[in-house]
Each structure stands twice: as structure tokens, then as C-alpha cells.
HTML snippet that shows the backbone in 3Dmol.js (N, CA, C, O; Angstrom):
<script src="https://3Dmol.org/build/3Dmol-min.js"></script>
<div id="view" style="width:600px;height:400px;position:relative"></div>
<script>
const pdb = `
ATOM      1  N   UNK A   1      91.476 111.552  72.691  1.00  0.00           N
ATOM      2  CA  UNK A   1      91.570 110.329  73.463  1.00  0.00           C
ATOM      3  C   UNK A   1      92.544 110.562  74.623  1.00  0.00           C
ATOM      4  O   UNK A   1      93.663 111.009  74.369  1.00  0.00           O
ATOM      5  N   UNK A   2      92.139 110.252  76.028  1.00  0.00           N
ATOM      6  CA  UNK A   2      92.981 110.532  76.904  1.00  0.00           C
ATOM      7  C   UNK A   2      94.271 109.121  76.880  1.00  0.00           C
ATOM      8  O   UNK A   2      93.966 107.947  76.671  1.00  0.00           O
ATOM      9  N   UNK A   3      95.727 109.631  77.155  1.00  0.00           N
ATOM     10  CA  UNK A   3      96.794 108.939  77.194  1.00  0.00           C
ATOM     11  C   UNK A   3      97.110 108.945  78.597  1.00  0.00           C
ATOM     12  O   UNK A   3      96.791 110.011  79.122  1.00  0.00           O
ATOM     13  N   UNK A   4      97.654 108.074  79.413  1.00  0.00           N
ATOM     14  CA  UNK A   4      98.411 107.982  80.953  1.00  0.00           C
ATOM     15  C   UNK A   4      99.884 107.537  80.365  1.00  0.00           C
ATOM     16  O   UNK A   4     100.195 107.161  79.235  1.00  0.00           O
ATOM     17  N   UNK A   5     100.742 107.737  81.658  1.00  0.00           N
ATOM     18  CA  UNK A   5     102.262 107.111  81.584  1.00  0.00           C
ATOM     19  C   UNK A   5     101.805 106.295  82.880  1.00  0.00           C
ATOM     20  O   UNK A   5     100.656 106.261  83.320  1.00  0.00           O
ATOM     21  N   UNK A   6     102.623 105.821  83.264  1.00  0.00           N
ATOM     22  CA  UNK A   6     102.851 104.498  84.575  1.00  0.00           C
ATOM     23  C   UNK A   6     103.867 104.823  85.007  1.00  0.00           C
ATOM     24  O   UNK A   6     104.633 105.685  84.578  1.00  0.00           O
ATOM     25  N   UNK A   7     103.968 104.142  85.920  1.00  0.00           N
ATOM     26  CA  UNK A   7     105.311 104.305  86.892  1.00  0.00           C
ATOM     27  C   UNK A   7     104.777 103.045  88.371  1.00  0.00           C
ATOM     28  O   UNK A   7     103.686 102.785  88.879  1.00  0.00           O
ATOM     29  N   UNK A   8     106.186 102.551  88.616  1.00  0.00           N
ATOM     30  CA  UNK A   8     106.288 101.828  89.612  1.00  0.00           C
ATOM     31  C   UNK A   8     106.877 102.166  91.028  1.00  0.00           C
ATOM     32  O   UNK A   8     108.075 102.023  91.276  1.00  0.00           O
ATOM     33  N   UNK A   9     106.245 102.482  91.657  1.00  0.00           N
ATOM     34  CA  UNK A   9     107.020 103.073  93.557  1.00  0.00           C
ATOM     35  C   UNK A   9     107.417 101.536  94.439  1.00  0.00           C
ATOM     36  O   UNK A   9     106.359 101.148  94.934  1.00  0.00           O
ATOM     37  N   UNK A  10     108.177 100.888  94.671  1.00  0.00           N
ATOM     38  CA  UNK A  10     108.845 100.062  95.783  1.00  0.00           C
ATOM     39  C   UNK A  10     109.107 100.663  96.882  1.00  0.00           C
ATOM     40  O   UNK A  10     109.951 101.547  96.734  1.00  0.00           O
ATOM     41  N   UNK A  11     108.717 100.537  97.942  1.00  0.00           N
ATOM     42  CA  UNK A  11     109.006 101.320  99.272  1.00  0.00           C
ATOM     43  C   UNK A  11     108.814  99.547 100.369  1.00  0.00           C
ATOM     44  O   UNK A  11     107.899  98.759 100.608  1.00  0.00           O
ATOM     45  N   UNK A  12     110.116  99.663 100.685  1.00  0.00           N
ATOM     46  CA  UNK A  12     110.496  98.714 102.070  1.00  0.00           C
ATOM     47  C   UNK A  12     110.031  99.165 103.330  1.00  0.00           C
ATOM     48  O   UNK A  12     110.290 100.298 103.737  1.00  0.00           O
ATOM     49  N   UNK A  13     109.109  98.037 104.213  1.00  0.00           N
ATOM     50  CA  UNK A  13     108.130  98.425 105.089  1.00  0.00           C
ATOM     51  C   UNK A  13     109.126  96.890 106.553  1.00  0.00           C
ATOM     52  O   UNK A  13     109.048  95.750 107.011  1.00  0.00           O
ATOM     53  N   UNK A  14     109.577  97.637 106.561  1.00  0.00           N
ATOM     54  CA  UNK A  14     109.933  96.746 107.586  1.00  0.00           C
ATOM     55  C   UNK A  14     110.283  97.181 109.596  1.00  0.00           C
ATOM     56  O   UNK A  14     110.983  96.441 110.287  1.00  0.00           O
ATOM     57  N   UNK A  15     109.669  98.366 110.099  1.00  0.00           N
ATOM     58  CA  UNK A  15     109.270  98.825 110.797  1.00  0.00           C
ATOM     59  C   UNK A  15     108.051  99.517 111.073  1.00  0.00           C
ATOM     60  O   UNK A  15     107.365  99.508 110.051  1.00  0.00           O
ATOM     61  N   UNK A  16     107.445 100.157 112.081  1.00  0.00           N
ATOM     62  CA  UNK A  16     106.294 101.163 112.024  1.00  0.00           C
ATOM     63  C   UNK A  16     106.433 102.283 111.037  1.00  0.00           C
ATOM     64  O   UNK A  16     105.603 102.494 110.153  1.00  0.00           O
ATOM     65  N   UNK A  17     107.583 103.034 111.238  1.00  0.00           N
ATOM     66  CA  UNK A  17     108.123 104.513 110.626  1.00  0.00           C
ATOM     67  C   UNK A  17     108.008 104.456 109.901  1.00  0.00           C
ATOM     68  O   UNK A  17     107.484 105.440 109.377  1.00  0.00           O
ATOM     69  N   UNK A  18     108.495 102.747 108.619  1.00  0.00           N
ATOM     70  CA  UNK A  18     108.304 102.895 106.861  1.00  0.00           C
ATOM     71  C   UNK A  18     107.199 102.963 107.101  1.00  0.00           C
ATOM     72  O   UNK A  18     107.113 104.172 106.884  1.00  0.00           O
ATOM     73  N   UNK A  19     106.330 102.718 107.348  1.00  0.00           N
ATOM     74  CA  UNK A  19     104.870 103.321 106.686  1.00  0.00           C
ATOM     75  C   UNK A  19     104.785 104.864 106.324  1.00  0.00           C
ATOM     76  O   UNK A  19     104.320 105.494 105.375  1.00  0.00           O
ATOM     77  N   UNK A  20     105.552 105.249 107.701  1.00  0.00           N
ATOM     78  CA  UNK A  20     105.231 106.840 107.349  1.00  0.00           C
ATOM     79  C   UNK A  20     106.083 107.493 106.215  1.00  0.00           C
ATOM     80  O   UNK A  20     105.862 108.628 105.792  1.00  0.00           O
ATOM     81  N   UNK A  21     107.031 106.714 105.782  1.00  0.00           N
ATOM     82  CA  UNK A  21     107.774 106.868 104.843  1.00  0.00           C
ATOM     83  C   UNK A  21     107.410 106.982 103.332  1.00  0.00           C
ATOM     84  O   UNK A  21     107.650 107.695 102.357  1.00  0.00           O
ATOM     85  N   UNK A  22     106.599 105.732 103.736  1.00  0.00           N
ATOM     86  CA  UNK A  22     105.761 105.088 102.131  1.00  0.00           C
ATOM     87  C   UNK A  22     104.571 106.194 102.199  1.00  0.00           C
ATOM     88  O   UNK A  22     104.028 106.471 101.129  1.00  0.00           O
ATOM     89  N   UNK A  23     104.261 106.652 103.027  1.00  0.00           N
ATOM     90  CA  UNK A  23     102.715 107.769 103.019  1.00  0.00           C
ATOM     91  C   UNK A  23     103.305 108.774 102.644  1.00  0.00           C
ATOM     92  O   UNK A  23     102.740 109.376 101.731  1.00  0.00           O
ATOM     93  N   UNK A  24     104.714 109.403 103.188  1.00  0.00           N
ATOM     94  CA  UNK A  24     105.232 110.829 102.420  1.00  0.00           C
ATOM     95  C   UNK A  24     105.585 110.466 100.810  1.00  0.00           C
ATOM     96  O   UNK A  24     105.179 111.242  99.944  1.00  0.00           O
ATOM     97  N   UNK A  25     106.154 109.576 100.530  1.00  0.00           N
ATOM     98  CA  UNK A  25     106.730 108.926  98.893  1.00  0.00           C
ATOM     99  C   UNK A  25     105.366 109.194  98.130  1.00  0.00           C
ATOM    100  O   UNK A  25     105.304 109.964  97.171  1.00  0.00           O
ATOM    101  N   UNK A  26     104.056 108.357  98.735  1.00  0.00           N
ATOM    102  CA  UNK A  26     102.887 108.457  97.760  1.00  0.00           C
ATOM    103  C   UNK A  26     102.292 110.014  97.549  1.00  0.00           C
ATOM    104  O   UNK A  26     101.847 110.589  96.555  1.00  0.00           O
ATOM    105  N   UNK A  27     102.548 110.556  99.357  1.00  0.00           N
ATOM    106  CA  UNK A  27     101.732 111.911  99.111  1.00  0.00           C
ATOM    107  C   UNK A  27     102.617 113.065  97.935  1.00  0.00           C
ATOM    108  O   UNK A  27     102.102 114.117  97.556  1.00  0.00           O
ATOM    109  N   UNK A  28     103.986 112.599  97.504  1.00  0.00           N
ATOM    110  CA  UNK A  28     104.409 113.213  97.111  1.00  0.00           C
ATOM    111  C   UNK A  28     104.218 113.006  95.617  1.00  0.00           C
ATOM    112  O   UNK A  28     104.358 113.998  94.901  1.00  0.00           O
ATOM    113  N   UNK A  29     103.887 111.724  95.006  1.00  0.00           N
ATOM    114  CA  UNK A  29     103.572 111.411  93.881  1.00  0.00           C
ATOM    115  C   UNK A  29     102.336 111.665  93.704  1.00  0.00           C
ATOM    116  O   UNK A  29     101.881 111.985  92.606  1.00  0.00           O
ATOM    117  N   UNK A  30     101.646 111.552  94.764  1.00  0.00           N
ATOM    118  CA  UNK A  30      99.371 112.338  94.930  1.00  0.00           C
ATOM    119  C   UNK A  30      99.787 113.906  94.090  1.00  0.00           C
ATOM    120  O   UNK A  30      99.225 114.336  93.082  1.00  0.00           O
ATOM    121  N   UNK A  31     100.826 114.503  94.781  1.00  0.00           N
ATOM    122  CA  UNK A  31     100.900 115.970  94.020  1.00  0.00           C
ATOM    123  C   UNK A  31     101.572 116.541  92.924  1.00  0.00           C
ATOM    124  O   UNK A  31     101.607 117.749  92.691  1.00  0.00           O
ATOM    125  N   UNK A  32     102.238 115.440  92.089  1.00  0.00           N
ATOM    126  CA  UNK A  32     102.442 115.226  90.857  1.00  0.00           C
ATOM    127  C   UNK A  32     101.890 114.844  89.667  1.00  0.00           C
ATOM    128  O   UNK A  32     102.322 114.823  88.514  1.00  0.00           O
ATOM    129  N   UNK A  33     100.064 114.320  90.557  1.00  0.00           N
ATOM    130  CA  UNK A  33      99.077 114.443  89.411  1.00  0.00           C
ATOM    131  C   UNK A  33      98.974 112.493  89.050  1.00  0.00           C
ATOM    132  O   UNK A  33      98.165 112.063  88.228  1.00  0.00           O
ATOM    133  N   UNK A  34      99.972 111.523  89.861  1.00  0.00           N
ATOM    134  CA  UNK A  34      99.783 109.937  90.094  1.00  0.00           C
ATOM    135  C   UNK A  34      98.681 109.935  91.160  1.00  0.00           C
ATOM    136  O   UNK A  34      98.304 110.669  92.074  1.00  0.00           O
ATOM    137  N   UNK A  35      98.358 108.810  90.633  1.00  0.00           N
ATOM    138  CA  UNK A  35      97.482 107.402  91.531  1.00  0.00           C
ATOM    139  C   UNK A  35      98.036 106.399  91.180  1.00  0.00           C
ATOM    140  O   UNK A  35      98.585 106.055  90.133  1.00  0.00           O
ATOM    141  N   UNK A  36      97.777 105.721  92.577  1.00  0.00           N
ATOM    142  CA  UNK A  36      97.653 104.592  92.732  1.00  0.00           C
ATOM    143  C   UNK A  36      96.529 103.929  92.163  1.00  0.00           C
ATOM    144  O   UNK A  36      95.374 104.289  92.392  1.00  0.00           O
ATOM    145  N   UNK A  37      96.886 102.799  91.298  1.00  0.00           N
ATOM    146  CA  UNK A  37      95.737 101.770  90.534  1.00  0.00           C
ATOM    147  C   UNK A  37      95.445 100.471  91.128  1.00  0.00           C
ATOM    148  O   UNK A  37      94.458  99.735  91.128  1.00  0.00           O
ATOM    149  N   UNK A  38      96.885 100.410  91.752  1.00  0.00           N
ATOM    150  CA  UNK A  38      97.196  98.407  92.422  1.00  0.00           C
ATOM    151  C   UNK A  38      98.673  98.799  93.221  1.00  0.00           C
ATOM    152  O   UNK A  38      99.721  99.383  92.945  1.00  0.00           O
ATOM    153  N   UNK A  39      98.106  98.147  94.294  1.00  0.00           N
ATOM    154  CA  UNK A  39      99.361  97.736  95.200  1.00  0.00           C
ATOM    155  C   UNK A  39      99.569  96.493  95.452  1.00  0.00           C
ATOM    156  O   UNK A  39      98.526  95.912  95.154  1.00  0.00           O
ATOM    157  N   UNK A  40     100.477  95.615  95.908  1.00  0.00           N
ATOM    158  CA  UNK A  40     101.003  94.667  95.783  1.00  0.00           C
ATOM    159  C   UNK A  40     102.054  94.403  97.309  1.00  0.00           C
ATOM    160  O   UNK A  40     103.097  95.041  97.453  1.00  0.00           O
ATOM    161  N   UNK A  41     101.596  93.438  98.287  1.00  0.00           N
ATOM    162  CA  UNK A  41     102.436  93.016  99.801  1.00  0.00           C
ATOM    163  C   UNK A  41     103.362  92.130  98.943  1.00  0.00           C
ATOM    164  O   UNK A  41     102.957  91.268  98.163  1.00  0.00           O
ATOM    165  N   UNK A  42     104.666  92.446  99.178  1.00  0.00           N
ATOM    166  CA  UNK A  42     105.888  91.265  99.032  1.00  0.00           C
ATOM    167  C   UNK A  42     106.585  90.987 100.016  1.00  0.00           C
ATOM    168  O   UNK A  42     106.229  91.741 100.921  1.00  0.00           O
ATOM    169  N   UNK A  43     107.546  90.191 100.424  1.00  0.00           N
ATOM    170  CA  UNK A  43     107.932  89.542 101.463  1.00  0.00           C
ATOM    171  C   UNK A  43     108.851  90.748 102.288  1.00  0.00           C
ATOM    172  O   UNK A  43     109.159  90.717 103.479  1.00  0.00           O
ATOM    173  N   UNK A  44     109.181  91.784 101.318  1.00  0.00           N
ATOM    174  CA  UNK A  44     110.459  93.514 101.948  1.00  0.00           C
ATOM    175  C   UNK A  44     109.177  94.200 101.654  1.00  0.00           C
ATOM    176  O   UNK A  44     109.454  95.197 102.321  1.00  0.00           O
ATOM    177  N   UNK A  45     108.139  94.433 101.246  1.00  0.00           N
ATOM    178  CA  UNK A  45     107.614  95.918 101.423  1.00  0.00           C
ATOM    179  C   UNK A  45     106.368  96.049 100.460  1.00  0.00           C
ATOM    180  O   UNK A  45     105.624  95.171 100.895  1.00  0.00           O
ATOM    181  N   UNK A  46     105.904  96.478  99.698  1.00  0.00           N
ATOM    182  CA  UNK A  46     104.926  97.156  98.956  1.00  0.00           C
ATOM    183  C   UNK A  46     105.337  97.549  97.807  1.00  0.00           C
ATOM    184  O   UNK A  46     106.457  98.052  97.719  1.00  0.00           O
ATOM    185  N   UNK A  47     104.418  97.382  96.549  1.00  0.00           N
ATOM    186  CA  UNK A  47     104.902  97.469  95.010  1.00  0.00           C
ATOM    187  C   UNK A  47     103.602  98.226  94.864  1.00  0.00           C
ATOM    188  O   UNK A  47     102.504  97.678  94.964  1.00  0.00           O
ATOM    189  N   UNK A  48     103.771  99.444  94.636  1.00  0.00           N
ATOM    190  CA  UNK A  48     102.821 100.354  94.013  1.00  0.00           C
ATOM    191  C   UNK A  48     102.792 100.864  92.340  1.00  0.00           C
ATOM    192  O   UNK A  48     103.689 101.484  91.768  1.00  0.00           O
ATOM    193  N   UNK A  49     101.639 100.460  91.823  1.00  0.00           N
ATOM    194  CA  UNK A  49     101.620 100.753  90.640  1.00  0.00           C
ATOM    195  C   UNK A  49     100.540 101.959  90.397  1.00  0.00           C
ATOM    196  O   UNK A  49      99.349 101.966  90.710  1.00  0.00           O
ATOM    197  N   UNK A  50     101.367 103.058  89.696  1.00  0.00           N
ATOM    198  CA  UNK A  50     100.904 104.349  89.210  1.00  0.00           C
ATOM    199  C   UNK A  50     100.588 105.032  87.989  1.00  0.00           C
ATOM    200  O   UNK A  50     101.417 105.317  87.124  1.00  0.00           O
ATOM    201  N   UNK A  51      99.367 105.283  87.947  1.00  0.00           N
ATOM    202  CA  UNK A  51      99.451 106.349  86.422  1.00  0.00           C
ATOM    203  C   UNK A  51      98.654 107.750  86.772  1.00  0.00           C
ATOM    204  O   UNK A  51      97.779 108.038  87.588  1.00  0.00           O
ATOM    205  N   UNK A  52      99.407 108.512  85.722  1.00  0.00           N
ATOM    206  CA  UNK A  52      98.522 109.467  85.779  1.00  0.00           C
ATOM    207  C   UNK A  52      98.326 110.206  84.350  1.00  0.00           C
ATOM    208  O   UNK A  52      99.046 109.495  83.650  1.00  0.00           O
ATOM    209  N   UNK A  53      97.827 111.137  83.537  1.00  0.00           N
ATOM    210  CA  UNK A  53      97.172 111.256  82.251  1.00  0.00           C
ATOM    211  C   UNK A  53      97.967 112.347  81.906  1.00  0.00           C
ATOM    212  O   UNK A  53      98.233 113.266  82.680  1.00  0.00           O
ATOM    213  N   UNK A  54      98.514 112.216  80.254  1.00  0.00           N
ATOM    214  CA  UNK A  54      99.380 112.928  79.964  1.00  0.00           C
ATOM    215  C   UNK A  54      98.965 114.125  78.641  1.00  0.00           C
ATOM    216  O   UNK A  54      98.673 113.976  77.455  1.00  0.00           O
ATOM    217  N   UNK A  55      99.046 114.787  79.132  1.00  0.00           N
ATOM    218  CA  UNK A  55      98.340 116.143  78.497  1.00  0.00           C
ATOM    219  C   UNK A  55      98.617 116.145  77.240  1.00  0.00           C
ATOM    220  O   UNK A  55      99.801 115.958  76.960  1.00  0.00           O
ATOM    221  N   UNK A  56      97.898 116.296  76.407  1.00  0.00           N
ATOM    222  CA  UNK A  56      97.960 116.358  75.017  1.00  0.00           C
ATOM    223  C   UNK A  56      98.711 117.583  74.494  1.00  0.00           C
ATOM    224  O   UNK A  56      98.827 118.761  74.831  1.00  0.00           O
ATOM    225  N   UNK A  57      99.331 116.510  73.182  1.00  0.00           N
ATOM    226  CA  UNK A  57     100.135 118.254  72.828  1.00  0.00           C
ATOM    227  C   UNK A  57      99.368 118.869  71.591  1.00  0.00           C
ATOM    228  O   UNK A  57      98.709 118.255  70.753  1.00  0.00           O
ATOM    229  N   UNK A  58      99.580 120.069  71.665  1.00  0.00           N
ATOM    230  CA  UNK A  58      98.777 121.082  70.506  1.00  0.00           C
ATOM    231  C   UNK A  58      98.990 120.326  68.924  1.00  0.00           C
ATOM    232  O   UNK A  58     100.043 119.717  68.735  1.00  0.00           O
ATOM    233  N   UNK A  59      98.261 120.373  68.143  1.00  0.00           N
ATOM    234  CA  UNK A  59      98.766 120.001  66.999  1.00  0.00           C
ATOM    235  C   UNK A  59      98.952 121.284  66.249  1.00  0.00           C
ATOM    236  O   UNK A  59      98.205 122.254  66.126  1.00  0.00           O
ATOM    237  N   UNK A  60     100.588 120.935  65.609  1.00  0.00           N
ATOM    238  CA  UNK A  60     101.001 122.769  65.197  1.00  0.00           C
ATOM    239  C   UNK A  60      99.881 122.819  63.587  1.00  0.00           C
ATOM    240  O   UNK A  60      99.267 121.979  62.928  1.00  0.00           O
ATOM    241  N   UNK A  61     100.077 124.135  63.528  1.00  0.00           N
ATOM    242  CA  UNK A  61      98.897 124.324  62.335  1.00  0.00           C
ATOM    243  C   UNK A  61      99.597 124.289  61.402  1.00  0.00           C
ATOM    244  O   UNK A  61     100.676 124.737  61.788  1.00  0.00           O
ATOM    245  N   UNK A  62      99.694 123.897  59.862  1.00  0.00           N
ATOM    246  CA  UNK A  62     100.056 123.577  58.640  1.00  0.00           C
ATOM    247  C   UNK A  62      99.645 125.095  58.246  1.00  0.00           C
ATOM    248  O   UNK A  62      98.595 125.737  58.248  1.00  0.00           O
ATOM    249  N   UNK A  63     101.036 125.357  57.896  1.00  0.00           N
ATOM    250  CA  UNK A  63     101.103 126.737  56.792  1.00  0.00           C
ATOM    251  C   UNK A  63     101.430 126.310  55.674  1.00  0.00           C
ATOM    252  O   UNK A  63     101.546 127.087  54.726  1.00  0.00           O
TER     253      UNK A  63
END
`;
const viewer = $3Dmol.createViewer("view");
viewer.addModel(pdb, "pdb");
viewer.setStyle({}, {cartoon: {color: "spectrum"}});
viewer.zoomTo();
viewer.render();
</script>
């Protein structure tokens, strides 16, 4: 059965530049194996909600 973790990114958008800010933050969580599921406009910035799938661990063998 596949398992995910979550995680929440807040990034404050209150010029042009935060955007480019919030695009390096996500591209950097894109290469950690997160997505984005839901984002969220608040009155300071953007609420990004993330998961990504967490690798199963071996089950040790019974001696």
C-alpha cells in the first residue's frame, strides 16, 4: 500500500520578485520528490500544501 508524508510551504507574495521566490522554494521541494496538491491566496501570500510518497521499508526476515 503506498504511504505519503505532507508538509506545508507559506511563502509571502507581496511584490513581483516573491513570486520568483515562491517558484525557487517549490522548484526546490519539485526535487525532493513533493507536489503540490492545493494552494491556498491569503491576505500575506500563498499556503501550499504538499505530499510526496514514502518508500517502504524492507521487512527484516525472521530467523
Amino acid at each position: 500500500m503506498k504511504r505519503f508524508e505532507y508538509d506545508i510551504l507559506f511563502c509571502k507574495v507581496k511584490k513581483q520578485k516573491d513570486y520568483d521566490e515562491m517558484r525557487h522554494a517549490l522548484n526546490e521541494r519539485g526535487a525532493e520528490g513533493w507536489e503540490v496538491i492545493s494552494a491556498e491566496a491569503g491576505d500575506y501570500g500563498y499556503t501550499a500544501f504538499l505530499k510526496r510518497e514514502v518508500a517502504d521499508q524492507p521487512e527484516e526476515a525472521v530467523t
